[in-house]
DRENNU-320565 format. One record per residue (C-alpha): residue number from 1; x, y, z; residue in three letters. Coordinates in steps of 0.001 Angstrom, whole numbers. Example, Ala and Ser with C-alpha at 12.3 -4.5 7.8 and 13.67 -1.06 7.14 Angstrom:
BEGIN
+-------+---------+---------+---------+------+
| pator |      xx |      yy |      zz | panu |
+-------+---------+---------+---------+------+
|     1 |   12300 |   -4500 |    7800 |  ALA |
|     2 |   13670 |   -1060 |    7140 |  SER |
+-------+---------+---------+---------+------+
% end
This chain:
BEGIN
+-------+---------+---------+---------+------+
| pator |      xx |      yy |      zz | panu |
+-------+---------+---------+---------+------+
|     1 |   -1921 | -102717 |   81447 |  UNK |
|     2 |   -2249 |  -99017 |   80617 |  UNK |
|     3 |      39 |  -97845 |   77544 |  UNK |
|     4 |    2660 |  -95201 |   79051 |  UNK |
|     5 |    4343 |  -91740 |   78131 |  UNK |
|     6 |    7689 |  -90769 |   78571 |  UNK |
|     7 |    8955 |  -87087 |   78207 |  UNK |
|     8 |   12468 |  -86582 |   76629 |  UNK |
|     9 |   15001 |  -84282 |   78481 |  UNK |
|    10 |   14064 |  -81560 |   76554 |  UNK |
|    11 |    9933 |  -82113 |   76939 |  UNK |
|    12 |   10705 |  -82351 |   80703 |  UNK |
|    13 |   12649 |  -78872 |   80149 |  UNK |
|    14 |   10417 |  -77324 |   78023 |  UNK |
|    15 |    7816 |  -78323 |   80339 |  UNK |
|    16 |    9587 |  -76728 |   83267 |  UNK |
|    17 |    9857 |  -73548 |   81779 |  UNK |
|    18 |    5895 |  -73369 |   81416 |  UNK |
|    19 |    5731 |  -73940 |   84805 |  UNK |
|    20 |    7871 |  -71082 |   85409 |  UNK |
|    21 |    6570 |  -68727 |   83275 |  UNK |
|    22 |    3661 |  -69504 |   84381 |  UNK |
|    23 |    3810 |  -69142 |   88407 |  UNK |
|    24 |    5798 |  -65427 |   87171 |  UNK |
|    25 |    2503 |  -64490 |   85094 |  UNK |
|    26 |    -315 |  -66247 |   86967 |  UNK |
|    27 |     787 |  -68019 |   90637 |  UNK |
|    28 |    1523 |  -71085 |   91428 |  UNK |
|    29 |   -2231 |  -72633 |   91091 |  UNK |
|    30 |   -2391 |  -71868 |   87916 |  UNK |
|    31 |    1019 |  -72746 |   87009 |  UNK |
|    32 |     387 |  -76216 |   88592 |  UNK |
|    33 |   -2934 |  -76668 |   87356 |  UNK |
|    34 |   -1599 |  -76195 |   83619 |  UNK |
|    35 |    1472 |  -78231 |   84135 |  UNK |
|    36 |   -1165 |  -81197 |   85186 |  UNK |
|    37 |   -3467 |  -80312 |   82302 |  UNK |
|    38 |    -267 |  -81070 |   79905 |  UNK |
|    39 |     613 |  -84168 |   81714 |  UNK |
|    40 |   -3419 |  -85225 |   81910 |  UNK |
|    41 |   -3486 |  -84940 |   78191 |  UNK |
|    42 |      36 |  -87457 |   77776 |  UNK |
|    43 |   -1330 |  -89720 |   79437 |  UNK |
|    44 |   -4938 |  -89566 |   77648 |  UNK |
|    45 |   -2913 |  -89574 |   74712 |  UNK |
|    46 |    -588 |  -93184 |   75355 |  UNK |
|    47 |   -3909 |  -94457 |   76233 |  UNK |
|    48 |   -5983 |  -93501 |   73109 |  UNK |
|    49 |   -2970 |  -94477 |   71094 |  UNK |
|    50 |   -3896 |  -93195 |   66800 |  UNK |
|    51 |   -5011 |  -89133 |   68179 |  UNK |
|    52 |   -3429 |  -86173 |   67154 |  UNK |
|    53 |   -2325 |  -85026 |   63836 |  UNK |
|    54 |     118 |  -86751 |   61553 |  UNK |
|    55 |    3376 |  -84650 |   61472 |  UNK |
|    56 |    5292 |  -86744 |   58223 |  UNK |
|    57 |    6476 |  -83459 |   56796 |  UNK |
|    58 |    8765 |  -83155 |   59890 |  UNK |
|    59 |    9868 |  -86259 |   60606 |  UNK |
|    60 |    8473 |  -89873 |   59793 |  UNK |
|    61 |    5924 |  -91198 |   62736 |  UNK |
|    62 |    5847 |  -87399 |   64016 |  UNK |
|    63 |    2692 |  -86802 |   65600 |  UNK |
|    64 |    1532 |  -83294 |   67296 |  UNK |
|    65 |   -1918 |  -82589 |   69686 |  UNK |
|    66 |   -2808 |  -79455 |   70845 |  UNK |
|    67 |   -3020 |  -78763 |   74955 |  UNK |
|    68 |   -3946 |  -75576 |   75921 |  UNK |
|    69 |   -1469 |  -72457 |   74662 |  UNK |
|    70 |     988 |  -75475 |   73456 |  UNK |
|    71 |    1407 |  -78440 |   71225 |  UNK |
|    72 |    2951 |  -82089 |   72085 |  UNK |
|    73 |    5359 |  -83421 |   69520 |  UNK |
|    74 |    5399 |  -87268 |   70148 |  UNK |
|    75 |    6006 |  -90598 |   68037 |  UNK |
|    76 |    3886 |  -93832 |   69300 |  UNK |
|    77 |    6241 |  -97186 |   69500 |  UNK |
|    78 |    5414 | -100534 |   71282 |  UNK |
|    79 |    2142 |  -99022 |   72632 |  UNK |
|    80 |    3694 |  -96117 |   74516 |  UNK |
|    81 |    4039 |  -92412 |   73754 |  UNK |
|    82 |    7288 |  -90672 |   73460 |  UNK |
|    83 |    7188 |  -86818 |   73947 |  UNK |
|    84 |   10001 |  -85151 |   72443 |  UNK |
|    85 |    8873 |  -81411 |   72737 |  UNK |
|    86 |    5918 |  -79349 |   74337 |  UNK |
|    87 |    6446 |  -76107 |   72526 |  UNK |
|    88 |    4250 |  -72914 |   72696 |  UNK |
|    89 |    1920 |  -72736 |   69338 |  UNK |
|    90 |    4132 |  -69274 |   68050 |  UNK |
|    91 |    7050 |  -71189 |   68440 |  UNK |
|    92 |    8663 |  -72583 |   64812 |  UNK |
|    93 |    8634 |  -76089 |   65609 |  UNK |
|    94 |   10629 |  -77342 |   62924 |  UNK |
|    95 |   13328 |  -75354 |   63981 |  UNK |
|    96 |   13204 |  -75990 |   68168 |  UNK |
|    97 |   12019 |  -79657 |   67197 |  UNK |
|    98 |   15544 |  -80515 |   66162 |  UNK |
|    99 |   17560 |  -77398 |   68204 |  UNK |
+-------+---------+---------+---------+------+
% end
């Protein structure tokens, strides 16, 4: 059985506002394409379980990947992927991480 992700209320927020901003600056298409780009790479990522880049100086199990203009902050547990924030890259993550 495939390992799943799960987005926390604020992930499923943060990614909502993406969406938006992105319909605003770009259309729809491209604010749906990029939207299923960042849940394409979730799902690559609960199924290649050990990618992305250790985040330890945050928080313990933190782990962070790159999608497009934005970075997934996740922790792995039982074979699934939690995904606690999808924040732009010029954001200050340790301060929205815990906001």
């Amino acid at each position: 059985m495939p390992n799943r992700y799960h987005l926390s209320n604020l992930a499923l927020e943060d990614l909502s506002d993406i969406w938006d901003f992105g319909a605003k600056q770009w259309g729809l298409n491209k604010a749906n394409s990029y939207a299923t780009d960042i849940n394409n790479m979730c799902d690559f990522i609960a199924n290649n379980l050990g990618l992305g880049k250790k985040r330890n100086e945050i928080y313990d199990g933190l782990k962070s990947y790159m999608v497009g203009s934005h970075v997934l902050f996740y922790v792995e547990h039982d074979g699934d992927v939690y995904v606690s924030r999808i924040l732009h890259k010029s954001m200050d993550s340790e301060r929205h991480l815990f906001n």
